[in-house]
C-alpha positions as CSV (number, residue, x, y, z in Angstrom):
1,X,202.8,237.6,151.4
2,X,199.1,236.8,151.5
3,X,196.7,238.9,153.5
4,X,196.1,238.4,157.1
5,X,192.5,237.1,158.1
6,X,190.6,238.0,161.0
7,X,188.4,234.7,160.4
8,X,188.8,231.5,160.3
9,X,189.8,230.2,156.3
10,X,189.1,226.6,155.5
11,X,191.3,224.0,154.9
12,X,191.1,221.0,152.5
13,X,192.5,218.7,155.5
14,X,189.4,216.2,156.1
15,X,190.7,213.1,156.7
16,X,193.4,211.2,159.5
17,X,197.1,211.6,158.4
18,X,196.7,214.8,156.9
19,X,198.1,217.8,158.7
20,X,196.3,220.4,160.6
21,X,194.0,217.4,161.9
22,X,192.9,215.6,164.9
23,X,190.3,214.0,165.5
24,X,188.6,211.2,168.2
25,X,187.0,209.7,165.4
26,X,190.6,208.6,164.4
27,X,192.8,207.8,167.8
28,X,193.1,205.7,170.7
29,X,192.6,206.2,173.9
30,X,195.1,206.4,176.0
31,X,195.4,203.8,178.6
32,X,196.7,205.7,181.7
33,X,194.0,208.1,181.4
34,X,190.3,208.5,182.1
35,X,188.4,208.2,185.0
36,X,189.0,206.6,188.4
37,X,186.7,207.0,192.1
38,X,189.6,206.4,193.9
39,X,193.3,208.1,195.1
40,X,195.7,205.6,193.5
41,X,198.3,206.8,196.3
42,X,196.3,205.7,199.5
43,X,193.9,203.5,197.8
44,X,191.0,204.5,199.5
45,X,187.7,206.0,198.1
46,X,187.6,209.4,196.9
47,X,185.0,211.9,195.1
48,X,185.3,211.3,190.7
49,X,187.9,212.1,189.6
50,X,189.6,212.3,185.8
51,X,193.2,211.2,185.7
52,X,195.2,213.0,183.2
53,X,198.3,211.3,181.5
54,X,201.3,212.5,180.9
55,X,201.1,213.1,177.1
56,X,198.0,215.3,178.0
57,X,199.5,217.6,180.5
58,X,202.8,218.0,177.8
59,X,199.9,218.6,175.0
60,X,198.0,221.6,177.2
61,X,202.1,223.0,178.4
62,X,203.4,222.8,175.4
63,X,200.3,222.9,172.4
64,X,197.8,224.7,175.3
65,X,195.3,222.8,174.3
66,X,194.5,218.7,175.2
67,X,191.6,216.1,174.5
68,X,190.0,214.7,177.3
69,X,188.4,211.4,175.7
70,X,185.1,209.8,177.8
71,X,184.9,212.4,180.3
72,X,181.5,212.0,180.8
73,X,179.0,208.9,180.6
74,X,175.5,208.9,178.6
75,X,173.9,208.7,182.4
76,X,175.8,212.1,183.5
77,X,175.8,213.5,180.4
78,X,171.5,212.9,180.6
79,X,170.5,215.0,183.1
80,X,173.0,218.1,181.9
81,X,171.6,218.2,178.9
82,X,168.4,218.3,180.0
83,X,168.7,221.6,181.8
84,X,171.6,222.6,179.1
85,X,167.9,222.0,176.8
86,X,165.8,224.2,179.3
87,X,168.4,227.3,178.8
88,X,168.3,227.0,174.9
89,X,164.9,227.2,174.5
90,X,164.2,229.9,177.4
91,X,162.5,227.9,180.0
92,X,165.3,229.1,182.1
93,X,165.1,232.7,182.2
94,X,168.4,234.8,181.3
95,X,168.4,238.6,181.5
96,X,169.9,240.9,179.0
97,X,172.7,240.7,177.7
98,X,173.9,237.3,179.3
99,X,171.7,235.6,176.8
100,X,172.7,236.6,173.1
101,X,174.7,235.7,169.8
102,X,178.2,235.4,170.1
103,X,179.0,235.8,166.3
104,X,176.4,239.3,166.4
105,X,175.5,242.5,167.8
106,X,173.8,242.9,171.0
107,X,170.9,243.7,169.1
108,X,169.9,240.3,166.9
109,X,166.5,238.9,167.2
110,X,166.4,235.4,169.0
111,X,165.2,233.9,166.0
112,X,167.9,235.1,163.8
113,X,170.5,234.2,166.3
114,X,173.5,231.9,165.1
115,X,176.0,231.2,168.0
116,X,173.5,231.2,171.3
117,X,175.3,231.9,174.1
118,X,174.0,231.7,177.5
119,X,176.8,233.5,180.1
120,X,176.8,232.3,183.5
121,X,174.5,229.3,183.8
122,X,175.5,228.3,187.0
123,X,174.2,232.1,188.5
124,X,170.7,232.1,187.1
125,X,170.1,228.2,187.9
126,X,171.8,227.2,191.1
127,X,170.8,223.3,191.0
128,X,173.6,223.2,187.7
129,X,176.0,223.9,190.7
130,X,178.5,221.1,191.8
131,X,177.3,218.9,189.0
132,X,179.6,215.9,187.8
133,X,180.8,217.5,184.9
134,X,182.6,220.8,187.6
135,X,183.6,217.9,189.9
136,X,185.7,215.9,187.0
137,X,186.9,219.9,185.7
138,X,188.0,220.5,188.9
139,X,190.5,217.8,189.8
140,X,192.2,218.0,186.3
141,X,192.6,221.8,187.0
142,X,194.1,220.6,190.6
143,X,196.3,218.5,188.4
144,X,197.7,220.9,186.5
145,X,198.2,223.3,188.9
146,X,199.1,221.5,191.9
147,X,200.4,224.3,193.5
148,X,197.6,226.4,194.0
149,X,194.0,226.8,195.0
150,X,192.0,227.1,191.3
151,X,188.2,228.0,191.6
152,X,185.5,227.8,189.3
153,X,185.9,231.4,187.9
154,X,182.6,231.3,185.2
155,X,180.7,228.8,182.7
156,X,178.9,229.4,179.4
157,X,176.6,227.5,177.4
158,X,176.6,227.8,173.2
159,X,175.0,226.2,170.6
160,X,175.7,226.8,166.7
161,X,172.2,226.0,165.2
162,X,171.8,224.1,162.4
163,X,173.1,225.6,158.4
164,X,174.0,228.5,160.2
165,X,177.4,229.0,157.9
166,X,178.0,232.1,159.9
167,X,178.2,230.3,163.3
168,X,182.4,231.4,163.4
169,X,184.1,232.5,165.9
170,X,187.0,234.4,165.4
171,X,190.6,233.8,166.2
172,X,191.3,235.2,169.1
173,X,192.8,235.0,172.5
174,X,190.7,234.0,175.8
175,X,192.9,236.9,177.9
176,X,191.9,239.2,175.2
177,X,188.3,238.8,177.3
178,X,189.5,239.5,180.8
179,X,191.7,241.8,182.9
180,X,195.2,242.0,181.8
181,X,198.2,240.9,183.1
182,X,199.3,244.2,185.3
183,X,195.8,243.8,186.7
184,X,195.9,240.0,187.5
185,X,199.5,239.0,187.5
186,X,198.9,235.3,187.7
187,X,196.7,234.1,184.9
188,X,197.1,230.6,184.9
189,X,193.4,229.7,183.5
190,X,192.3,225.8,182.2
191,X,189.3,226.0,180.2
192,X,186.7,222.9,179.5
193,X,184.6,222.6,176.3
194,X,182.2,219.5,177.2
195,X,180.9,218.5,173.3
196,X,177.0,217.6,174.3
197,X,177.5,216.8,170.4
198,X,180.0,215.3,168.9
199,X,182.2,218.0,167.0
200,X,183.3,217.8,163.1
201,X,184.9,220.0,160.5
202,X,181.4,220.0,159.4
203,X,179.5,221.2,162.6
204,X,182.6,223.9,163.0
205,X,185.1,221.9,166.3
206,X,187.6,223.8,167.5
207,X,190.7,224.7,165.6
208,X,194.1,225.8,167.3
209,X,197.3,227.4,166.7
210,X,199.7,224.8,168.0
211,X,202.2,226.8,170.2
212,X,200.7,230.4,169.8
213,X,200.8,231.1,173.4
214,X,203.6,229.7,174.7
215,X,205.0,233.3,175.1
216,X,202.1,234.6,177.0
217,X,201.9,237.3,174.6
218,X,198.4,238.7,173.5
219,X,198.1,239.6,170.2
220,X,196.1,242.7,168.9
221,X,192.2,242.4,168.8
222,X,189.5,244.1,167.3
223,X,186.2,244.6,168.0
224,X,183.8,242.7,165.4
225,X,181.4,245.2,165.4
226,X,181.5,248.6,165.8
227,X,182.4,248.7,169.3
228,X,182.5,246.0,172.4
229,X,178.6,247.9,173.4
230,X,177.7,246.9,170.3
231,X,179.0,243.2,170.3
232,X,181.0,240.9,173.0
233,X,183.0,239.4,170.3
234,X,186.5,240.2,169.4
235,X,189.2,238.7,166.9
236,X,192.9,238.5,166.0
237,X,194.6,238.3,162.7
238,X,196.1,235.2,161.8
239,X,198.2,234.7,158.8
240,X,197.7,232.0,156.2
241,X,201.1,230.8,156.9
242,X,200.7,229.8,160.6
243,X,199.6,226.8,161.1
244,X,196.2,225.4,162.3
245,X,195.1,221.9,163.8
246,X,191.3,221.0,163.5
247,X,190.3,219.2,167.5
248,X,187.4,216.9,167.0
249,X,185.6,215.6,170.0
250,X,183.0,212.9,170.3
251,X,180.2,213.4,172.7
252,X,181.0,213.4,176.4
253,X,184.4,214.5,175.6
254,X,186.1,217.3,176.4
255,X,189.0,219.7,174.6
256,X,190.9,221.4,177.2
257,X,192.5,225.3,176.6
258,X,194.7,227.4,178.0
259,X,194.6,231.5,178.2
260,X,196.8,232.4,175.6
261,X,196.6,229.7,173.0
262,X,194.9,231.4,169.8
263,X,191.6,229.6,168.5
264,X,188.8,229.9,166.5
265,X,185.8,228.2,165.2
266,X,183.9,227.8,161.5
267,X,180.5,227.6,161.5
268,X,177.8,224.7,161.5
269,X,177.2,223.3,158.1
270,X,175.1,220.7,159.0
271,X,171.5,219.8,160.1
272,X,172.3,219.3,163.8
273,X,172.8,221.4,166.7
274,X,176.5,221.9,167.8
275,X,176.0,222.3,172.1
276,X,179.1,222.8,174.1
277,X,179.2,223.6,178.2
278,X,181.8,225.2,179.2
279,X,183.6,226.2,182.6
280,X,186.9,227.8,183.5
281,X,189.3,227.6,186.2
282,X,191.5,230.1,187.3
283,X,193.8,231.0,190.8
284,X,192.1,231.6,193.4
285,X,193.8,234.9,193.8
286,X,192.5,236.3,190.3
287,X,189.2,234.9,190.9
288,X,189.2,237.4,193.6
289,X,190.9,240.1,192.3
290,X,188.5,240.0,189.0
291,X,185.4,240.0,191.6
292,X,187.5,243.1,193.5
293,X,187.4,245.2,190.3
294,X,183.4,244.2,189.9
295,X,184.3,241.6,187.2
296,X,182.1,238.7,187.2
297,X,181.8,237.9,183.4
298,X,178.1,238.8,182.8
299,X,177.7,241.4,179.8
300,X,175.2,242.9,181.7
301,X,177.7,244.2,184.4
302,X,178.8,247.7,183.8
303,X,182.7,247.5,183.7
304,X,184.7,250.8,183.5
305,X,187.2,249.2,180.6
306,X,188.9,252.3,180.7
307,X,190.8,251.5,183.9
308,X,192.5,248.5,182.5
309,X,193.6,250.7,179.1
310,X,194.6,253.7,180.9
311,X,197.5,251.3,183.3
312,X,197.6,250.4,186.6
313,X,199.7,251.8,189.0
314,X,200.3,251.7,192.9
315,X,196.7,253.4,193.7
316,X,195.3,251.5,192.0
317,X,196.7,247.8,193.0
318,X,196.3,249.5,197.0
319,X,192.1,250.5,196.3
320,X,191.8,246.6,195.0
321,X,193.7,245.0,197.5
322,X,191.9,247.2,200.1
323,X,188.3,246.1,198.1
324,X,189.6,242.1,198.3
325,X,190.0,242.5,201.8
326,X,187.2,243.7,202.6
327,X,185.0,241.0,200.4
328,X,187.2,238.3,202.2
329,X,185.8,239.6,205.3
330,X,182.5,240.0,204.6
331,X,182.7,236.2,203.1
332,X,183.9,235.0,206.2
């Protein structure tokens, strides 16, 4: 049996009709989806919206992931990447942690960095809020969870610079990240990659394990440093056997993920910038219960990690329902 890898291998697939591929380069769009300004059941005017079809929604149940072709136009996408610009090179201010490499330690020099990431955008530049690109997010998460109230829960900006071969992110598991399942029982989460550049095989687009998370079960991860102090990242083994489907996006696009779908990234191997904006929607109920426990996503914040590993029990689910009432009445 071959060796499990905690990175991502490399597959010879680099052309439509091979397996493990997909690309926009190489499909068509599908007709009932894409955008609309209107609510096709009353007919009357309505804020953007993003109409998913049904071959979508079955590809993010069943796959948990989706490509969301066109979702933005050059004139939105203008002005986004304009501030997404003023983050990258530091006009924007980002304290500690929140602005750092999310293939190193804590410690790497800006100039040496090979995924920036940029936590919580939205926080340290409140103009990005309500933007076109959260609008459109938010009625496809309202789509797909119909049934409840999903929020805007945090957003990220990354870049893989140019020949930086190291520019991977590891397999791994978004709820690997977050509080676990005993401590946020509903974890229904839709995650948007916006490609501000079109993503390649080359450049390092997303790759998937069709399937992986159908289960909801989170594989083991491991640090890839010495500890999560000394870097935010984490990965899972994946197996050479299991296979992997490479999700290319053309700019304005956008690749949709669930929570427990297993991914990954290679790194950039050409001479232009690979930029990606994300946001994530989750219930409205774990959005507060994540803020209850003092989670908010920065890697500045210090969270006591120890109170997810050592279990949660009935004094502990009373304190945090006792804390989320008290933020609801302080909000209101």
């Amino acid at each position: 049996k071959k060796a499990a890898k905690i990175f991502l291998r490399t597959r010879a697939a680099t052309a439509p009709g091979i397996p493990g591929y997909s690309s926009r380069l190489f499909s068509n769009v599908t007709e009932s989806s894409g955008r609309t300004s209107t609510d096709a059941a009353t007919g009357g005017a309505t804020s953007p919206r993003y109409v998913l079809s049904g071959e979508q929604k079955k590809s993010f149940a069943e796959k948990g992931y989706a490509v969301l072709p066109k979702f933005l136009t050059e004139d939105e996408l203008a002005p986004i990447e304009s501030i997404y610009d003023r983050f990258m090179s530091r006009e924007i201010k980002v304290p500690g942690k929140d602005f750092c490499d999310m293939s190193k330690s804590f410690d790497t020099a800006f100039e040496d960095f090979s995924i920036v990431n940029c936590m919580l955008p939205r926080v340290y530049y409140p103009p990005l809020q309500g933007n076109i690109y959260e609008t459109l997010a938010a009625s496809v998460a309202k789509q797909l969870f119909p049934d409840t109230d999903m929020l805007l829960d945090y957003d990220q900006l990354l870049n893989k610079r140019p020949g930086k071969e190291d520019a991977v992110f590891a397999w791994h598991q978004d709820m690997a990240y977050w509080p676990p399942r005993d401590v946020t029982p509903d974890t229904r989460t839709v995650t948007f990659s916006l490609a501000l550049d079109a993503t390649t095989k080359a450049n390092g687009c997303l790759v998937f394990l069709p399937g992986s998370g159908r289960k909801g079960v989170l594989r083991p991860h491991v640090p890839i440093g010495s500890s999560r102090d000394d870097a935010h990242a984490i990965a899972v083994q994946v197996t050479d056997q299991e296979y992997q489907e490479y999700v290319q996006a053309e700019r304005g696009d956008v690749t949709i993920h669930d929570e427990w779908v297993v991914h990954g990234s290679h790194g950039n191997l050409t001479q232009g910038n690979r930029r990606t904006y994300v946001v994530a929607f989750r219930t409205r109920e774990t959005v507060e219960r994540e803020r209850a426990l003092g989670f908010t996503h920065s890697h500045n914040t210090e969270f006591n990690w120890d109170a997810w590993i050592d279990g949660w029990d009935d004094t502990k689910e009373a304190a945090l329902l006792a804390k989320m009432q008290q933020q609801q009445q302080q909000a209101s």
